[in-house]
C-alpha positions as CSV (number, residue, x, y, z in Angstrom):
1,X,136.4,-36.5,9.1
2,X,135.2,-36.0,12.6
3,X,132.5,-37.7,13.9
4,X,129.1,-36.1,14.4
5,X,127.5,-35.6,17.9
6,X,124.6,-37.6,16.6
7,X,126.8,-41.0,16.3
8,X,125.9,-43.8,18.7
9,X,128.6,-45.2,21.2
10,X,128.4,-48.9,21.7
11,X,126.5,-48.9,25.1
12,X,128.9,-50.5,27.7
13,X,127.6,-53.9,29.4
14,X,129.3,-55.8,31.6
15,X,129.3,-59.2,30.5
16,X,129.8,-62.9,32.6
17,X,133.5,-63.9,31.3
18,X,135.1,-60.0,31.5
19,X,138.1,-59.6,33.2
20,X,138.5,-56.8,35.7
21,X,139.7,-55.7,38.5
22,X,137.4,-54.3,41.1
23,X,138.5,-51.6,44.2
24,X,136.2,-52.2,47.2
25,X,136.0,-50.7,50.6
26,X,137.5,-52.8,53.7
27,X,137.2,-51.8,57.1
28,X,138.1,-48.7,58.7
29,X,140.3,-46.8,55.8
30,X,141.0,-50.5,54.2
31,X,140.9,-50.7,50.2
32,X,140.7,-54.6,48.3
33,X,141.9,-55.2,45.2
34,X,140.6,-57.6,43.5
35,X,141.1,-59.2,40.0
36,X,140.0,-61.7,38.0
37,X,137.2,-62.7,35.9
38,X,133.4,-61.5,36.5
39,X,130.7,-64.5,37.0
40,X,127.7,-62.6,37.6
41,X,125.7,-60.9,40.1
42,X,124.3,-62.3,43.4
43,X,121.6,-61.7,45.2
44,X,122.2,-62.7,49.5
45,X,119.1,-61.3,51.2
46,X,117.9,-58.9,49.3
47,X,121.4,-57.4,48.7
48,X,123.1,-57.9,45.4
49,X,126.8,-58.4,45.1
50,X,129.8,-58.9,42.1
51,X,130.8,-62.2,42.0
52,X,134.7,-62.1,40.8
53,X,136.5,-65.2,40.3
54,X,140.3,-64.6,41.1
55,X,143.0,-64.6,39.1
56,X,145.4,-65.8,41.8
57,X,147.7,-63.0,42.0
58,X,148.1,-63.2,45.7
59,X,148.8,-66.7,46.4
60,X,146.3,-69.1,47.2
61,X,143.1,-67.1,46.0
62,X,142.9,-68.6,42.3
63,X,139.9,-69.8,41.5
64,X,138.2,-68.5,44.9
65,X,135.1,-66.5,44.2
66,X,134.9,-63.1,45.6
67,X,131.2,-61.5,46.9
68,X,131.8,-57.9,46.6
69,X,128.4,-56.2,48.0
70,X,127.3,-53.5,45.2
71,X,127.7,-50.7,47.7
72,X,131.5,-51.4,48.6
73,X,132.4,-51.1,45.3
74,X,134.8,-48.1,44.6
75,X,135.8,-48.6,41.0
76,X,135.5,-51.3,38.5
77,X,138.0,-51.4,35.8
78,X,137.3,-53.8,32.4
79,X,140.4,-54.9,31.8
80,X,139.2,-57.1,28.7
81,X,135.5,-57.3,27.8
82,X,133.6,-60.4,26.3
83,X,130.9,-59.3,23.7
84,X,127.5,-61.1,24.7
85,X,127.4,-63.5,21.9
86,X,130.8,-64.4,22.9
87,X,129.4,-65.5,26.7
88,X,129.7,-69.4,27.3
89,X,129.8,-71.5,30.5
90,X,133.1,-73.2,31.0
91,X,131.8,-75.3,33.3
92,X,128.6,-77.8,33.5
93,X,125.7,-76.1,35.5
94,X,126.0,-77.4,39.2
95,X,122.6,-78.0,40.6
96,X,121.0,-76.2,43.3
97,X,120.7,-72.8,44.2
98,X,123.9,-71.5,42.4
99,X,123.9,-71.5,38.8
């Protein structure tokens, strides 16, 4: 039986814990890839930017976090989303500014 027009699609959320690989502009004609999990979004002066842990697929870069502004983004590909409910800190909460 085919579905109906009127069936709801799950709405799509990105969600702290996804894994994904994100395509960002560089300078001049310069493409980064960049993959690994997504921690949130940060706000640096008023601009907000994806904040992607690396997966360490180009050596020496796992566990760096990435700052991708939201306007260099190109493409982001879910690779492997985390429902909501599923969301959980692997680490304590550092005090400070960065939570």
């Amino acid at each position: 039986m085919a579905e109906t027009g009127s069936a709801k699609k799950p709405s799509i959320v990105l969600t702290v814990g996804s894994k994904v690989s994100v395509r960002s502009a560089g300078g001049q004609e310069d493409v980064f890839v960049s993959d690994g999990m997504f921690r949130g979004l940060v706000s640096i002066g008023g601009d907000n930017s994806l904040a992607i842990e690396l997966d360490g697929k180009v050596k020496g870069e796992k566990g760096r976090v990435r700052l991708i502004p939201l306007n260099a983004v190109l493409s982001l590909d879910v690779l492997q989303a985390v429902k909501p409910e599923e969301e959980k800190r692997t680490e304590p909460a550092a005090a400070g500014y960065f939570r």
